[in-house]
C-alpha positions in Angstrom: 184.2 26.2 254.0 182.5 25.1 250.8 182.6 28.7 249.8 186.0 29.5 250.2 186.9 26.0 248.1 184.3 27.1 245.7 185.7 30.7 245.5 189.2 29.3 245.3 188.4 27.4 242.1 187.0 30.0 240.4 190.0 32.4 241.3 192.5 29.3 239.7 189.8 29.5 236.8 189.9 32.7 236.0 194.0 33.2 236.6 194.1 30.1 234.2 192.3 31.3 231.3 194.1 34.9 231.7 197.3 32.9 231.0 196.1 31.3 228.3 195.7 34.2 226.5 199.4 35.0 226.6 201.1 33.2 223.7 203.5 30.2 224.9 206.4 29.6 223.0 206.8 26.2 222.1 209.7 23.8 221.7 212.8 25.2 220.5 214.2 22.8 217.8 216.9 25.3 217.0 218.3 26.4 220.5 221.4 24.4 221.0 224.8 25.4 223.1 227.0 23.2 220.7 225.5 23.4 217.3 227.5 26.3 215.5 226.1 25.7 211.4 224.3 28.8 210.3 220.5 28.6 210.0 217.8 29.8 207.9 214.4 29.5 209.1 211.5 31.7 208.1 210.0 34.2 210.5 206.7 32.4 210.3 208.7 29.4 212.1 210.5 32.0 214.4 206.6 33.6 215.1 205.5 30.0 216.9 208.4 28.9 218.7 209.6 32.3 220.5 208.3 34.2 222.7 207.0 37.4 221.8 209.5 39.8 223.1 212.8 37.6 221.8 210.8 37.2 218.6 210.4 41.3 218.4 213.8 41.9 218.7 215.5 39.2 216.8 213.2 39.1 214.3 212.1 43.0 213.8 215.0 44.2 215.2 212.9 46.6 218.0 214.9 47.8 221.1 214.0 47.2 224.8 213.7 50.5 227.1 216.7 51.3 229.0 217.0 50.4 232.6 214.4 48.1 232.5 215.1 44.9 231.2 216.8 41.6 232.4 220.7 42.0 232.1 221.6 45.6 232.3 222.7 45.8 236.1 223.0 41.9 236.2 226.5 40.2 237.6 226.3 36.6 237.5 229.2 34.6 235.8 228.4 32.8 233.0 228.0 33.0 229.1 225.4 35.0 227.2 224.4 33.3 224.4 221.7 33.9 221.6 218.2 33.7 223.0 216.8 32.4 219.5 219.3 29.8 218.8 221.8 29.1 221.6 224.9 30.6 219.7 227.6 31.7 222.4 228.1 35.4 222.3 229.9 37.2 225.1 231.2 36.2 228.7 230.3 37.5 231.8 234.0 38.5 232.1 233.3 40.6 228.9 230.5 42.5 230.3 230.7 46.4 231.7 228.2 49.2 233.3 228.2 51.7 230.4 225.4 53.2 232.3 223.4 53.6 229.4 220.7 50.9 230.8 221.2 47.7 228.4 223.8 44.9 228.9 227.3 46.2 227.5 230.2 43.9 226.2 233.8 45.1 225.5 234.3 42.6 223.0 232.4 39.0 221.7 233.4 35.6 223.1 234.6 34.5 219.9 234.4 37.3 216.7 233.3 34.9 213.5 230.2 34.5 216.0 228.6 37.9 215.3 227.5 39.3 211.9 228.0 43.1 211.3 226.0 45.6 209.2 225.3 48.9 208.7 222.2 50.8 209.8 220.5 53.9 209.3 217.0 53.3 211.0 217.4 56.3 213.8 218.8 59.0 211.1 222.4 57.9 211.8 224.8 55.5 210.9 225.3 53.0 213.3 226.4 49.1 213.8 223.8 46.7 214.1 225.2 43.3 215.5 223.2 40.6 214.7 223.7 36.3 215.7 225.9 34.7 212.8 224.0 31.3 213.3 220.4 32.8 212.8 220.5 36.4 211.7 219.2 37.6 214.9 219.3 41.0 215.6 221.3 41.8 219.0 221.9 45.3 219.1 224.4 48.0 218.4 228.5 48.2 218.4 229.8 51.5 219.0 232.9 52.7 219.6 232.9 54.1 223.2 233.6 51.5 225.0 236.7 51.0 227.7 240.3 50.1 226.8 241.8 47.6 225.5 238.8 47.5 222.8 237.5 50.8 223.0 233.7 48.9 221.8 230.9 48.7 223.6 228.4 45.9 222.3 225.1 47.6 223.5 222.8 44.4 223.3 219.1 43.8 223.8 218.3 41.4 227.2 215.5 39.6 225.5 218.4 38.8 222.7 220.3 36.9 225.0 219.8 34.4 227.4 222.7 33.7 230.5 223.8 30.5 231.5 225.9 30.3 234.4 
């Protein structure tokens, strides 16, 4: 008996200091569902407070693999709002399958909520869609979406975080 308590606590050891190692974000002071004023905080700030994936794509602007992250095949109701800074973005009612393997929109909750630029990172001009309130990258609008918009907001899971 003393041996498997003993073994036990050495296990919980070991599987504690292995998730120490893992960076945890800390408090957010600049996630909020109600505060809309835009924000400038450096990435140094961003670097401590979110996690490493959300900080990767807001803050580098990197892209998730297809088909493997969070939202793409995901059909609760809700809102999708910025995962950086709590800035409503799209509806569930808003979201498609564009079967390309990341969360698609066919338009934005509300339009002055997105910022829109152009980008030729992958040798071709495309729209990068990034947060108004925080400059966050999102992801990509292109224009292949279904009627009555004809867009399809091709967005990054660990950009967005649902609330039902």
């Amino acid at each position: 008996m003393m041996r498997l308590i003993s073994g036990g606590l050495i296990g919980l050891l070991l599987w504690s200091s292995c998730q120490r190692s893992h960076k945890v974000p800390k408090h957010n002071p600049y996630f909020s569902l109600t505060d809309t004023s835009e924000i400038r905080v450096a990435n140094s700030i961003w670097k401590d407070i979110l996690s490493d994936g959300v900080y990767t794509v807001t803050r580098e602007s990197s892209t998730e693999a297809p088909f493997t992250n969070e939202y793409h095949d995901f059909k609760g109701v809700g809102n999708y709002h910025c995962a950086a800074c709590g800035n409503l973005l799209f509806l569930s009612a808003q979201k498609y399958d564009s079967g390309t393997g990341w969360p698609s929109f066919w338009q934005p909750a509300q339009s002055n909520r997105l910022l829109f630029r152009r980008d030729f990172s992958d040798r071709e001009e495309r729209i990068e869609v990034r947060c108004r309130r925080c400059n966050g990258h999102l992801g990509h609008l292109f224009y292949d979406g279904p009627v009555p918009t004809r867009q399809r907001y091709c967005m990054n899971s660990l950009a967005l975080k649902f609330i039902k």
